[in-house]
Structure formats: structure tokens, C-alpha cells
C-alpha positions in Angstrom: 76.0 126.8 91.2 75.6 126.7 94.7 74.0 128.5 97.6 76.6 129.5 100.6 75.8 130.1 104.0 77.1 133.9 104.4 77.9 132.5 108.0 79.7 129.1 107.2 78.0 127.6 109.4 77.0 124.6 106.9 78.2 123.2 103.7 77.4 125.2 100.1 74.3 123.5 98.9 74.9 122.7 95.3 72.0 123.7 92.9 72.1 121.8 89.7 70.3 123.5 86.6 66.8 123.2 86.2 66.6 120.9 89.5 63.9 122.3 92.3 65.8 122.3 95.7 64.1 122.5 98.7 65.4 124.0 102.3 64.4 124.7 105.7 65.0 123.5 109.3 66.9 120.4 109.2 70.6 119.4 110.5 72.0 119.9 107.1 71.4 123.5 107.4 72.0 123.4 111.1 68.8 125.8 111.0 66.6 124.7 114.3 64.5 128.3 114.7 61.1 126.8 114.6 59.6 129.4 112.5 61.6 128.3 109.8 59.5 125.3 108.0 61.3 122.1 106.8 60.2 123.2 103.6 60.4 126.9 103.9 62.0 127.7 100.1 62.0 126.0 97.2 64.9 127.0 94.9 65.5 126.4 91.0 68.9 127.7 89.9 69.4 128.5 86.1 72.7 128.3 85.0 73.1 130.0 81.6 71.5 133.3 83.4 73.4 132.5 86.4 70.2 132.9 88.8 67.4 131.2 91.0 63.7 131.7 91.3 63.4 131.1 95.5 59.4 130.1 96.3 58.6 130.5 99.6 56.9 127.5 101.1 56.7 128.0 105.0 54.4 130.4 106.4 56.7 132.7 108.0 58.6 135.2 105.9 62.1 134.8 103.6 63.4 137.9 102.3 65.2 138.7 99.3 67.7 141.9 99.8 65.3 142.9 103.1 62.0 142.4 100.8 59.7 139.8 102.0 58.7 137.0 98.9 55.4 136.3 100.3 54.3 132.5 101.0 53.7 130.8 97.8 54.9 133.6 96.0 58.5 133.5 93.2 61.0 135.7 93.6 64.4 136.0 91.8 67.9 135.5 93.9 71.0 137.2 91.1 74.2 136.6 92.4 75.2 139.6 95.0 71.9 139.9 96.7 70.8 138.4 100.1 68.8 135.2 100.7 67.7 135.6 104.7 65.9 132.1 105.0 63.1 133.1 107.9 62.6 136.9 109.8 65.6 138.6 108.3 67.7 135.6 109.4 70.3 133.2 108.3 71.7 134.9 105.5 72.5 132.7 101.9 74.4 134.2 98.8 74.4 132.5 95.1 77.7 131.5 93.7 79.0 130.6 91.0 81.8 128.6 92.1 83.2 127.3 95.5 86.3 129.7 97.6 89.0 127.8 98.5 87.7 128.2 102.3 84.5 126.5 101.3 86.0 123.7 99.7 88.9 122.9 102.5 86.6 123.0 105.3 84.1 120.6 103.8 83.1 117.7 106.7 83.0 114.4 105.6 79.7 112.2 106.3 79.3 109.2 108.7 80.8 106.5 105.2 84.0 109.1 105.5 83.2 110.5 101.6 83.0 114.2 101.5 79.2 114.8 100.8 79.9 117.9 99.0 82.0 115.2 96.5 79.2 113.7 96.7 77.0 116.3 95.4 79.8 117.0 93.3 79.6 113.5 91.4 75.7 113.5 91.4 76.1 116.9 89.3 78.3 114.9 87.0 76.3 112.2 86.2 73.5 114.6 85.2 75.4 117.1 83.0 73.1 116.6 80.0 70.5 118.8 81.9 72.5 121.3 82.7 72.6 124.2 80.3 75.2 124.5 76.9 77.3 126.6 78.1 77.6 126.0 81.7 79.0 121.5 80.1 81.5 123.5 78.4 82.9 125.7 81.2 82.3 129.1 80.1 82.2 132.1 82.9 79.6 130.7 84.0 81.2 128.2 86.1 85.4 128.6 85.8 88.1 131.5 86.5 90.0 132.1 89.5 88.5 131.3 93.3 86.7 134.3 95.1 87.4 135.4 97.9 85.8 133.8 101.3 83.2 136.2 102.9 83.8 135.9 106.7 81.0 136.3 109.3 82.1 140.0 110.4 82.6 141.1 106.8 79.2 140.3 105.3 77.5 143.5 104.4 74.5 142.8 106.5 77.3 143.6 109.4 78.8 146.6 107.5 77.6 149.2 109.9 79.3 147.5 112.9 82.9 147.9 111.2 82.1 151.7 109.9 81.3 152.6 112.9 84.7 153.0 114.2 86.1 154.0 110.5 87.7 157.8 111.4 86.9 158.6 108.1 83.5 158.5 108.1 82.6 159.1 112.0 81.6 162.9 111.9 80.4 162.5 115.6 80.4 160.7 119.3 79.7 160.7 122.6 78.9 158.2 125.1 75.6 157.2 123.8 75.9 157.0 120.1 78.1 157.2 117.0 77.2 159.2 114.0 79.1 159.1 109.9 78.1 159.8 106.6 76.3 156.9 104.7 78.7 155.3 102.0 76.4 155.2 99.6 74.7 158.7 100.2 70.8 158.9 98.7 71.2 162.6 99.2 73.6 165.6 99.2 73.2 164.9 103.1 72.7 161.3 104.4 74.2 160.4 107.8 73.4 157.3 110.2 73.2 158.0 113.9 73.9 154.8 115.5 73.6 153.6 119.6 76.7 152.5 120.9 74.7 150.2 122.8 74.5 146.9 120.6 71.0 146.9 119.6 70.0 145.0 116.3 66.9 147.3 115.3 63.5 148.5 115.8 62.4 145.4 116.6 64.7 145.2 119.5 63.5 148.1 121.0 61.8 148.2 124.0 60.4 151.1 127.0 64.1 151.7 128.5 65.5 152.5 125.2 63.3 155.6 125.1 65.4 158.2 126.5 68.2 157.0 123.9 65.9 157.1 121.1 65.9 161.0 122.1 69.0 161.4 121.9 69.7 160.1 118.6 66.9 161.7 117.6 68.4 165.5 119.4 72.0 164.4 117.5 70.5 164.2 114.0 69.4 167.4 114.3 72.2 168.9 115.6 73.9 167.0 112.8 71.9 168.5 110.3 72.0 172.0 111.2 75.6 172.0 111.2 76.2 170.2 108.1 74.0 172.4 105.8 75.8 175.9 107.8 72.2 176.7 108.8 70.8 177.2 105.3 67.1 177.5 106.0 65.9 176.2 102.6 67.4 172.6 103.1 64.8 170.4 104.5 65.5 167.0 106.4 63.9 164.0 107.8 64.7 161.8 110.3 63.7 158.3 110.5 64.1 154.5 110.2 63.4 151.9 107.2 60.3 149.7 108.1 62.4 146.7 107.7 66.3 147.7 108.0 68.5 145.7 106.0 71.4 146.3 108.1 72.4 144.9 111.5 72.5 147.2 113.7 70.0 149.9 114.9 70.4 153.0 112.8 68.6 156.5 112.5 69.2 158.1 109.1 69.6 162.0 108.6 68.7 162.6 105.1 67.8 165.9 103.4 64.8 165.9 101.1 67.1 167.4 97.9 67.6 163.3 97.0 70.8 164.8 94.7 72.9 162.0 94.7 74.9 159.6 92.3 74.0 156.8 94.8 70.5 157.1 94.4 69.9 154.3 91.7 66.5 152.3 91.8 63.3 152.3 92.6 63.9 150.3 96.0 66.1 153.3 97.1 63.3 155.9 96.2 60.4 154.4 97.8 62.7 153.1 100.8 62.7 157.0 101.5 59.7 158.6 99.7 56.6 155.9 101.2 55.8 155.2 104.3 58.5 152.8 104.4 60.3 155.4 106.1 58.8 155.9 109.7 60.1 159.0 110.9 61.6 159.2 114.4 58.9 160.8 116.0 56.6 157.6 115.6 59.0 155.5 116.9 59.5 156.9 120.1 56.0 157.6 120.2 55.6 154.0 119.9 57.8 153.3 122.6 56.9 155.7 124.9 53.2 154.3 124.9 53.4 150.8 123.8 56.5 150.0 124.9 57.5 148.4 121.5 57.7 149.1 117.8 54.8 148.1 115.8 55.5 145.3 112.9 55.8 146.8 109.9 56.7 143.9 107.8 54.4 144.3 105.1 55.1 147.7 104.2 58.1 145.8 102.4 55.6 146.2 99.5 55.5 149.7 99.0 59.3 149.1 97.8 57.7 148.3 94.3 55.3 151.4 94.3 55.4 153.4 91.6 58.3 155.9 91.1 56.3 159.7 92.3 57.8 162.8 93.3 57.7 163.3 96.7 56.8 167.0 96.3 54.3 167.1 94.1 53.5 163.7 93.4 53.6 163.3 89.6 54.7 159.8 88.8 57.6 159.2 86.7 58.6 156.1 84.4 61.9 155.9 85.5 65.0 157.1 87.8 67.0 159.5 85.0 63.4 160.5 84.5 62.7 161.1 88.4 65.8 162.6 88.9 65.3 165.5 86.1 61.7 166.2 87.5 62.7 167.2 91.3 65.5 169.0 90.6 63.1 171.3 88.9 60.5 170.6 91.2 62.2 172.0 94.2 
């Protein structure tokens, strides 16, 4: 197994079974943000279940598919989600098995040996702690080379490249850009989105304000016409605590929640808690304080219980949820 820098900017870091890694600021990462610890994560990889347990060492916070693990606190990294090392930053992945990219741009070390061979030999000499079936090559670690994820296509970036996709843009003007979300939470779920190249709430500041209400006078424009002014569909208008995507977005999202899309209980509660500030706070926010508050430990409310947001019955699970409000409308 190893972990890969979504960015390339540094080697894959190969994780042997069982065997604690640790990472953090150092030139081997080519991570010199000081908030990032030399020791900020601790990571054990387990083959045979092809995942890690990442423990967060340093003080400031890793994140996990946007959700902060908390210092000293476990947290499990499956192949396909999102390892951001420190603040939402320098995104990892978990794979399997090197891409051919990965493994032709290795650098070699100051003796001229590849220290990825290195590694590579290292993991050789201690197969007998590596699990059964990752010795004898099952899926686990063989089959054809994936394919390289470049900077601009990791997903983190994906609003950046939908942004000028015709088939989703439903509006835009000078200002700001708006399409449908590609994985809709609700019958109606649109992104309005500042041309301007802002990275999110946190970027905000006093001059954005009179942009903020704009997006916020779009999406509601948006709404109105996309639901042919029927009264009894209700929408809201805000942004996630902690956005998982780069770029500053404002969803539009009616409150019916009908929606094949709409799978766990991260996408409930990123919607349902106070996870989702609505627009009006925001600019409230920037209008008087001339910045966003931090919100960064509202990530927990992502593992709230699964409630109706009408009427507030808890549920004990998404088929279960998604019964109870269509009859609770």
C-alpha cells in the first residue's frame, strides 16, 4: 500500500502492513507550512482490509473527507477518500498500487538508488508481517496500473472544471457562475459560484460583501424559476461550515431532500444541522466583522444522529429517513 500525494509533489510513501508510519513537515514531504507538526499523523495501513487508521499527532487539524480527526484521536482513511494533512491542505489518497506516472517520475537519492526501490526492498525483506493474502498477490496488491490523478483533476478542484461545463451551467453574468450540483441532495440543488477566484469562506473578507449579495439575489432568482413559481417548494441558501471543495460556493437546495444522491448520514446532517450556515449569516458576518467566523468544529455535527428536519423524530437509518419525510412533508 502506499499513500500518494494527490499533487505529486513528493514520492508515494509506502505503508507496509501493520507498520506505524509517521508524517508531517519534513523535506520528504516537501511540507514546510509550520502548522503542520513533524509528527502531525501517525498512519497504520492494513492490507487484507485494504485501509489505514490515520492518528492525529500535531495540534492543528488533519481531516479526513473535510471531517476534522481531532488531536490524539483514530480515524479510518479507505481507499477513495481524502487525507488533507493540516487546515484542509495537502491532499493524500490510499492506494493500492503505484500508476505508471508515480513510478517513472520517482527521484533518485544523493547514493543514485531510487529510494522508492528502496522502500521497495525494505517491504520485501519483511513480507512475513504482511498479511496472507496481500504475500500471495491477490487484488489486494496486483491487476492493471490506475490511472494518474493530475493536480487539476483531483476532486477537491472539481468545481473549477464544472464551472465552464455548458451542460451543467444554468446561469452567468459577470460576477458569478451558477449549474446544477452533479450529485444533487435534492430535487433542486444548484451551486452559485464567484467568478472571482476565491477558495472559500474563509477567504472572505469586507470587500467581498456586495458579491456575497449577489450570489445570494442569483439563488433566488434561480430558485424561483426552477420550481415555475410553485409556492409550496421551500429552499435554503447557504454554505457547508467546512466546504470540501475548492472553490467558494453557495448552494441552492430545496428542503424536499428527494434525491438518489442523497446517501449517508454525512450528506444529511451536512444540510439538516447547523453545519449549514445560511447565507444571510455570512454576509452578516462580513458586513460587521469583516470576516467569517471559524466554524471548524461544527465538523462534528456530521455524525449527529439521523432526525427529520421537520419534525425532528430520529431515524435509525437513510432508507428509514427517507420513507419518514416524504410522508412528513
Amino acid at each position: 500500500m502506499y499513500l500518494q500525494c494527490c499533487n505529486h509533489t513528493h514520492e508515494p510513501i509506502m505503508l507496509l502492513d501493520g507498520v506505524a508510519v509517521t508524517i508531517g513537515r519534513s523535506a520528504g514531504t516537501k511540507i514546510l507550512d509550520k502548522l503542520c507538526s513533524r509528527t502531525q499523523l501517525q498512519i497504520v495501513a492494513n492490507h487484507s482490509k485494504k485501509y489505514a487508521m490515520v492518528k492525529q499527532l500535531g495540534a492543528n487539524p488533519s481531516q479526513i473527507d473535510g471531517i476534522n480527526i481531532g488531536q490524539g484521536k483514530t480515524d479510518k482513511l479507505s481507499v477513495g477518500k481524502i487525507l488533507h494533512v493540516v487546515g484542509m491542505k495537502y491532499p493524500h489518497k490510499l492506494s493500492i498500487y503505484l500508476s505508471p506516472k508515480d513510478v517513472d517520475d520517482r527521484k533518485c537519492d544523493k547514493k543514485g538508488t531510487s529510494s522508492l526501490k528502496s522502500r521497495e526492498n525494505m517491504h520485501n525483506s519483511q513480507k512475513n508481517k504482511t498479511s496472507e493474502n496481500f504475500d500471495n498477490g491477490t487484488a489486494a496488491d496486483v491487476g492493471p496500473p490506475r490511472a494518474t490523478v493530475s493536480k487539476s483533476s483531483h476532486w477537491s478542484q472539481g468545481l473549477k472544471s464544472s464551472m465552464t461545463d455548458s451542460s451543467l451551467q444554468v446561469y452567468k453574468d459577470d460576477r458569478v457562475i451558477v449549474i446544477k450540483d452533479k450529485y444533487p441532495k435534492a430535487k433542486f440543488h444548484f451551486l452559485v459560484m464567484p467568478v472571482e477566484n476565491i477558495v472559500s469562506t474563509v477567504h472572505l473578507n469586507s470587500a467581498h460583501a456586495s458579491l456575497l449579495d449577489h450570489m445570494w439575489k442569483v439563488g433566488r432568482d434561480i430558485a424561483k424559476r426552477s420550481c415555475d413559481d410553485d409556492t409550496k417548494t421551500r429552499f435554503r441558501y447557504g454554505y457547508h461550515a467546512v466546504p470540501s471543495m475548492s472553490h467558494l460556493h453557495m448552494h441552492v437546495i430545496s428542503q424536499d431532500f428527494d434525491s438518489p444522491s442523497l446517501k449517508t448520514k454525512k450528506h444529511w446532517n451536512s444540510f439538516t444541522t447547523e453545519y449549514f450556515v445560511d447565507a444571510e449569516d455570512i454576509i452578516h458576518e462580513i458586513k460587521t466583522e469583516g470576516k467569517v467566523k471559524n466554524r471548524r468544529h461544527m465538523t462534528e455535527l456530521l455524525k449527529n444522529a439521523l432526525r427529520c428536519h421537520i419534525c425532528h423524530t430520529e431515524l435509525k437509518n437513510m432508507p428509514q429517513l427517507k420513507k419518514h419525510i416524504k410522508d412528513c412533508r
